[in-house]
Structure formats: C-alpha cells, structure tokens
DRENDO-1510 file (C-alpha; in Angstrom, 1 decimal, always signed):
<recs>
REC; n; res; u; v; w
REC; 1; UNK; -27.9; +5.4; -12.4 .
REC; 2; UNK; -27.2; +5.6; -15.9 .
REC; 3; UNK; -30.3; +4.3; -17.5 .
REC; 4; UNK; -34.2; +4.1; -16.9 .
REC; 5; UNK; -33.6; +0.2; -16.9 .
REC; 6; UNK; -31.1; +0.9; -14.1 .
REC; 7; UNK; -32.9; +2.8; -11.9 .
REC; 8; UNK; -36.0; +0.6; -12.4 .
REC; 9; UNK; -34.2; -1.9; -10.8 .
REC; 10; UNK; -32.3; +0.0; -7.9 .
REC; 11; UNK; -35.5; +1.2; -7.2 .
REC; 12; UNK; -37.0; -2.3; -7.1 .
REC; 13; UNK; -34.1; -3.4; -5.0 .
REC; 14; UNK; -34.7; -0.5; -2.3 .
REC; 15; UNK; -38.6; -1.8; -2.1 .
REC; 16; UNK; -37.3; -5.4; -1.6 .
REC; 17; UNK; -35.1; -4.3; +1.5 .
REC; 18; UNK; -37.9; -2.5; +2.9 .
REC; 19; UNK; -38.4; -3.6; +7.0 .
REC; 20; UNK; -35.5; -5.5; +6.2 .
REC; 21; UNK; -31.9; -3.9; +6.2 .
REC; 22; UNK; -31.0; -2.5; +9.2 .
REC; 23; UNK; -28.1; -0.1; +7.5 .
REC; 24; UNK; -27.7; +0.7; +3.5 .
REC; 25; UNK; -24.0; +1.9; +2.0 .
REC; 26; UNK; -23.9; +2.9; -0.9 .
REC; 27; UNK; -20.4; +3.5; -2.0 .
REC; 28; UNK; -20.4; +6.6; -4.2 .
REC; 29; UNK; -21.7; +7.7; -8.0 .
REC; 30; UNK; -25.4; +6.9; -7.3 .
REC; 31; UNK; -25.6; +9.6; -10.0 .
REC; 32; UNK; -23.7; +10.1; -13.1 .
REC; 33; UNK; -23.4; +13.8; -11.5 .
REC; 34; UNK; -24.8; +15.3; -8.8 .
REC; 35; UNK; -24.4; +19.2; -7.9 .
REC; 36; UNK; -27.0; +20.8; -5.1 .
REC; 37; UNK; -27.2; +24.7; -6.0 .
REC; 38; UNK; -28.6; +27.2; -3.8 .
REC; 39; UNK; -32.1; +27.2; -4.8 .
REC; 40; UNK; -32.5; +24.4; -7.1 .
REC; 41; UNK; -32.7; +20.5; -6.5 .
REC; 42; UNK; -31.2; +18.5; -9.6 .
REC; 43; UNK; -34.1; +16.6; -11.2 .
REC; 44; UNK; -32.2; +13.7; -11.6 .
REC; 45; UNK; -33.5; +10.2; -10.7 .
REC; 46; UNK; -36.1; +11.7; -9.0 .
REC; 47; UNK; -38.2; +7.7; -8.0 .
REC; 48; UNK; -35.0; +7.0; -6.8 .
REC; 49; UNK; -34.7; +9.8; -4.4 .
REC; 50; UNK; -38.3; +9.0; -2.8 .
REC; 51; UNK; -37.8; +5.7; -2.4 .
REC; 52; UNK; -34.4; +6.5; -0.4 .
REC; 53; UNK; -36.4; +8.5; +1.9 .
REC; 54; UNK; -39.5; +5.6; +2.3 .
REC; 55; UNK; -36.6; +3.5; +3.0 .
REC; 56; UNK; -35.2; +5.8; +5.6 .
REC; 57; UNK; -38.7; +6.7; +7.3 .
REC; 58; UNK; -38.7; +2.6; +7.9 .
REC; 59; UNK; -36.1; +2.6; +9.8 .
REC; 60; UNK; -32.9; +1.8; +7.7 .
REC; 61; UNK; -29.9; +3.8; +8.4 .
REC; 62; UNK; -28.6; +5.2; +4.8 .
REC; 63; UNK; -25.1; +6.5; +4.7 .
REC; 64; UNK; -23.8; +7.5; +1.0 .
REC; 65; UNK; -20.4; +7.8; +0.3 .
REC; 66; UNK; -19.3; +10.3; -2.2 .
REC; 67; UNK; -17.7; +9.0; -5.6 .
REC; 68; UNK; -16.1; +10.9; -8.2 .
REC; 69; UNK; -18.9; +11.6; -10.2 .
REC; 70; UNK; -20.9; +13.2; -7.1 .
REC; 71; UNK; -19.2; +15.5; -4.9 .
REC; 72; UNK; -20.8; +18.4; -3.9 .
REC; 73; UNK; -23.3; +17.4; -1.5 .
REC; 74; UNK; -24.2; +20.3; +0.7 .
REC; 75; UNK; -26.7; +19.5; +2.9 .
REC; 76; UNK; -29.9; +18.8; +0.7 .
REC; 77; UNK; -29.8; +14.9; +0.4 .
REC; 78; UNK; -29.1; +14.5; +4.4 .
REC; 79; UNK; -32.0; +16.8; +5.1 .
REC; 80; UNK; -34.6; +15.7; +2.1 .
REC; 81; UNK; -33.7; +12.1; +2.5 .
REC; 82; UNK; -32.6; +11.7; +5.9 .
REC; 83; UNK; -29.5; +10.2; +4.9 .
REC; 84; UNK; -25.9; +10.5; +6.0 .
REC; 85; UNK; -23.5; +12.0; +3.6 .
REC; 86; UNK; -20.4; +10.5; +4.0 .
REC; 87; UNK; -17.0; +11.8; +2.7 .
REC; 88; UNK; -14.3; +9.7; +1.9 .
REC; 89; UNK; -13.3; +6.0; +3.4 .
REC; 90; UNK; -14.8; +5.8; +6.7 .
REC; 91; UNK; -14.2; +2.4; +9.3 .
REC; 92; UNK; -17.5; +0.9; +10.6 .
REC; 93; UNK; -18.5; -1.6; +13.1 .
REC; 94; UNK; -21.1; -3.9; +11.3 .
REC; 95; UNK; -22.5; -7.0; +12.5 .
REC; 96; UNK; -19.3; -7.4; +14.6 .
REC; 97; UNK; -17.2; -7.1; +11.5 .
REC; 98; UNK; -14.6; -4.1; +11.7 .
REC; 99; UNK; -15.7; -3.0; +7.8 .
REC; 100; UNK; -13.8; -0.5; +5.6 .
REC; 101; UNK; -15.5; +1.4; +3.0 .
REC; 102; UNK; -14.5; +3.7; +0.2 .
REC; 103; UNK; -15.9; +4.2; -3.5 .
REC; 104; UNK; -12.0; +3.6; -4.1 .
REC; 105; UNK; -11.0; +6.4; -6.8 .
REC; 106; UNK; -8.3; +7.5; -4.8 .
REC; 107; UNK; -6.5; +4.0; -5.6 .
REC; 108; UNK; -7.1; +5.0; -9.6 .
REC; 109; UNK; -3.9; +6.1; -10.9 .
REC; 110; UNK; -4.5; +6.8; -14.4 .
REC; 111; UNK; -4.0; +10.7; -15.5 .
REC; 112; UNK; -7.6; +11.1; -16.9 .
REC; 113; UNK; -9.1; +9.6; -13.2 .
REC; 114; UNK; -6.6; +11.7; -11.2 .
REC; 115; UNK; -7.2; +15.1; -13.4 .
REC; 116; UNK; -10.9; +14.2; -12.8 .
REC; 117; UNK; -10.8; +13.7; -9.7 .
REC; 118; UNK; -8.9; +16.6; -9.1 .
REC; 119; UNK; -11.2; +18.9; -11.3 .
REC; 120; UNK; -14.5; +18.0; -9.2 .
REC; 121; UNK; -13.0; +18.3; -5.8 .
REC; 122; UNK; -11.5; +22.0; -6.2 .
REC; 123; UNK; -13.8; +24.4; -3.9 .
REC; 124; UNK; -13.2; +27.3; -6.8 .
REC; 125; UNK; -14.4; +24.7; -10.0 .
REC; 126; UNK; -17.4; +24.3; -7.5 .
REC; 127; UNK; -18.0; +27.6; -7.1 .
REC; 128; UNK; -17.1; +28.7; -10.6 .
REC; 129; UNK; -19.9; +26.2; -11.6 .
REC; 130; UNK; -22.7; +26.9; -9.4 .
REC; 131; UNK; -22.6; +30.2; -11.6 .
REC; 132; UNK; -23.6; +28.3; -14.7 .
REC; 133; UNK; -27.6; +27.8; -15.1 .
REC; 134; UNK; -28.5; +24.6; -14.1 .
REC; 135; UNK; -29.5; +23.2; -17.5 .
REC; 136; UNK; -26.0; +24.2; -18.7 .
REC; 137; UNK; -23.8; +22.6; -16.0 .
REC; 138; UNK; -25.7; +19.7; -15.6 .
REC; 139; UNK; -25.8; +18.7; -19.3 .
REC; 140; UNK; -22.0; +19.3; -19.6 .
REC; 141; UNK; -21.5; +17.5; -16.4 .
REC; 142; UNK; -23.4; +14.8; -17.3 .
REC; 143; UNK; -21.3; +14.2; -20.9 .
REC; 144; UNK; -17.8; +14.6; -18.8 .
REC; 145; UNK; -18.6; +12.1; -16.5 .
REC; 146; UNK; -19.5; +9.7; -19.1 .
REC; 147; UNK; -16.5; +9.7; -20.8 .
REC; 148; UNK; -15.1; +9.6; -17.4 .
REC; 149; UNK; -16.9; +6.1; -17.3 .
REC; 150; UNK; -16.5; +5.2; -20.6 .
REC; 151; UNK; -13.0; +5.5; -20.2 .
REC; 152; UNK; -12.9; +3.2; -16.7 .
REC; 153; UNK; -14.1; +0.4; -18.9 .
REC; 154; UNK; -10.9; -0.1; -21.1 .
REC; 155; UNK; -10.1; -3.5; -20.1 .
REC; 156; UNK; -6.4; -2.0; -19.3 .
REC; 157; UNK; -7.3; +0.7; -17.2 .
REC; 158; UNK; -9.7; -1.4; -15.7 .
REC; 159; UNK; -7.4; -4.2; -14.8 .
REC; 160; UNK; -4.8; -1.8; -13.3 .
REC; 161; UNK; -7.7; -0.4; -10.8 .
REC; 162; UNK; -8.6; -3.8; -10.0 .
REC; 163; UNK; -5.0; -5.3; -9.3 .
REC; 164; UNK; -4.5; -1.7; -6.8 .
REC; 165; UNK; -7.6; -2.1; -4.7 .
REC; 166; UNK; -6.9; -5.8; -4.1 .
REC; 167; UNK; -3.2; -5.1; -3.0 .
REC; 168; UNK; -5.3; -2.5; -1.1 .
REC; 169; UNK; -7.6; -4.8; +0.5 .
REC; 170; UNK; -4.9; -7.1; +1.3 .
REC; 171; UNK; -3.0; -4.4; +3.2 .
REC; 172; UNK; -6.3; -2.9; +5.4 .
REC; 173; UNK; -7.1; -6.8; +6.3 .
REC; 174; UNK; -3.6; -7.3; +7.3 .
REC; 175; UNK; -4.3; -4.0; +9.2 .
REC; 176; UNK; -7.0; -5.6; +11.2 .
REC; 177; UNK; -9.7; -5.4; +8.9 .
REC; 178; UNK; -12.6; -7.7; +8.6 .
REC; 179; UNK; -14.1; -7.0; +5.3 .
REC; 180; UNK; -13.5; -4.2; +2.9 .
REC; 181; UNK; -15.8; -3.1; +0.2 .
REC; 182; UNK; -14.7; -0.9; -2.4 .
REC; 183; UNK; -16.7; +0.0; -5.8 .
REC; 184; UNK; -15.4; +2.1; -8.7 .
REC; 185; UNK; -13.9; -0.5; -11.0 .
REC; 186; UNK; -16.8; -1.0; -12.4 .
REC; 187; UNK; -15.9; -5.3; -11.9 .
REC; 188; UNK; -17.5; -7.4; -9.0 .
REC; 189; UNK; -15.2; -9.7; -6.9 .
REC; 190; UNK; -14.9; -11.2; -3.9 .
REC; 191; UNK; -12.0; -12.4; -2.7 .
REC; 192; UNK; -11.1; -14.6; +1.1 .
REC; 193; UNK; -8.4; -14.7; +2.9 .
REC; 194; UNK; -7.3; -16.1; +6.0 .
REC; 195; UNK; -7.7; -12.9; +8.2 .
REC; 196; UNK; -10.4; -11.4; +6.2 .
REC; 197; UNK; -12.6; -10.8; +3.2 .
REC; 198; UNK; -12.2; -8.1; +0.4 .
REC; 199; UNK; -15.2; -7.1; -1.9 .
REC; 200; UNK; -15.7; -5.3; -4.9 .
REC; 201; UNK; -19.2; -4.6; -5.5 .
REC; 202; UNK; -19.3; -3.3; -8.8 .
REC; 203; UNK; -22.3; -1.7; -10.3 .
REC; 204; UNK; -25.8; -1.1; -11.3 .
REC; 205; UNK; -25.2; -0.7; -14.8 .
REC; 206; UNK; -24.5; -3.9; -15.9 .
REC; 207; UNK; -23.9; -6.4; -13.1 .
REC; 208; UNK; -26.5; -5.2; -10.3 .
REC; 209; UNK; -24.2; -6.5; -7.5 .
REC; 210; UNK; -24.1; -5.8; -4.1 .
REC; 211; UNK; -22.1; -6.7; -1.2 .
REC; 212; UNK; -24.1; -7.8; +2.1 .
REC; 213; UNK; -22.6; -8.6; +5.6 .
REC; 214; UNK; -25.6; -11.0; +7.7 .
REC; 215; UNK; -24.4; -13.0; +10.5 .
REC; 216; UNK; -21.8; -11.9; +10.5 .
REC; 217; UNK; -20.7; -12.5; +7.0 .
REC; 218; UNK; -19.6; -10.7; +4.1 .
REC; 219; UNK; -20.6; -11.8; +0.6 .
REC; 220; UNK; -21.2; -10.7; -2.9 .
REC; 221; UNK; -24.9; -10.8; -4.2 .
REC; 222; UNK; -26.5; -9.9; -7.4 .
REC; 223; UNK; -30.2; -8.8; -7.8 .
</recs>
C-alpha cells in the first residue's frame, strides 16, 4: 500500500464491495514487498489482509496477480486468505467480455525495471534471501522497491511505459480481446476503440482508481 492513508482507504474500498462484487483482480504490488518465509508471516498491512479474507468468506472470488514488487507467494496468502495467486497475464471470461489481465512490467523496458525484475524473479536471489532474518530482508526490500517506484514516476520513464502498454492493448484487442487492464505505470487511462477497450488502472497511492467491468462494460472508476 505504501502509506497508512492508503491502506485506510483500500481497506474501506474492500468493506464497500462487500455482498457486492462477484470477482476482485487485483493486478500486482498490493505490497511494496511481499516475501512468505517458512515460518514467518510478513507483518505487513496486516487490516488489509483480514479484510481480504472477510471479503472472500462472502463470497467474492479474489485472484491476485503478482507484480514486481511481490513475487514470491508460496502458498500462505491462497490458504490464509482464500485467494487465488495468480502468476503472470492470465485470459478471463468476465461478464461476457474476453478480459486480459497483467500488472504489465514485462512491457517496462527501462534497464533499472528489467534488472529488477530480473533480480526478484531468480529462484537462487529467493533462496539466498530467505536466509536473511526477516527484519533484515524486509527493511532492505522495502527501500529497493521504493526506489524502484520512485524511479517509475520520472515523467520520461513513465511516458515510455505508458505509450508500450497502449501499443500493447491495441495489439491483444485486435487479437480478439474485449478489454485489457493493465497497472504498473503508475497513470490511469482508459482508452475505446472500435473492437475493444484498454484500461490502465493505476494505483492506490495517489489516484485510487480501479477498473470495473458491469453489464457488460468496462470502465475506469476512482474511489
């Protein structure tokens, strides 16, 4: 989440769709780090976590994506929360919409994304790490990924992500796509075309955006 004024207000959002939402995506970096070790859960947004799991016990279906700030899920959150942990891009049926969804920091090009990227998906780094006490790792984890972030909001870098996931978007619609939702960049947008609809829904740090799809359409909200 960031921030206790973020999470206050994810948390709120989760109570709101309570009895409500039949499915919930979220699209990767719910946590500025997340790393489940053997015998120790990460206290880290801990109201967040049990309101995932209220939400879940009523009946929504939660599927969480990884990002690039939250990798290593290894059983924990599907089992403590009920949730489905999702991979990478996955192609979903949704309210008769064919839906692609990815957090989209594969489409990053820049070398400090990539070499990031790269550094928290290496089975050895995560093993490497899991040696570290948890106090240790998390703290440094929690300052790289930061600057990680920090480093996404340079209006150039950010621009250059933005103008590759909408060439994306275009591409997958053309594909046969009905919507695709991406996150990452940080920037909310929503953009129609003929065949299709591409969304970015960009964060809870700043913007608390979200995309929706409800009768069987797509759009971009803000709580």
């Amino acid at each position: 989440m960031g921030s206790p004024v973020a999470e206050k207000r994810f948390t709120d959002f989760l109570l709101s769709i309570k009895g409500k939402a039949q499915g919930l995506y979220i699209l990767g970096d719910l946590f500025e780090f997340w790393f489940e070790y053997r015998r120790v859960v990460p206290k880290i947004e801990f109201e967040v976590l049990g309101r995932m799991r209220d939400l879940s016990e009523s009946g929504t279906k939660i599927f969480l994506f990884r990002g690039n700030h939250d990798i290593w899920f290894k059983g924990w959150l599907e089992k403590g929360l009920k949730v489905e942990a999702l991979y990478d891009e996955q192609e979903m049926m949704i309210d008769g919409l064919r839906v692609y969804l990815a957090h989209g920091d594969a489409l990053d090009r820049g070398f400090v994304p990539r070499i990031f990227r790269s550094l928290m998906r290496c089975s050895i780094n995560g093993f490497l790490f899991s040696w570290l006490h948890p106090d240790i790792g998390i703290g440094l984890a929690r300052r790289i990924a930061v600057r990680s972030r920090q480093g996404m909001e340079k209006q150039g870098a950010a621009l250059k992500v933005q103008a590759a996931m909408l060439q994306f978007a275009r591409e997958k619609i053309a594909a046969g796509c009905d919507v695709v939702m991406l996150g990452h960049s940080h920037i909310p947008e929503i953009r129609n075309f003929d065949a299709g609809v591409y969304i970015n829904i960009g964060d809870w740090l700043k913007n608390f955006t979200y995309g929706m799809i409800s009768n069987g359409k797509a759009t971009l909200e803000r709580f």
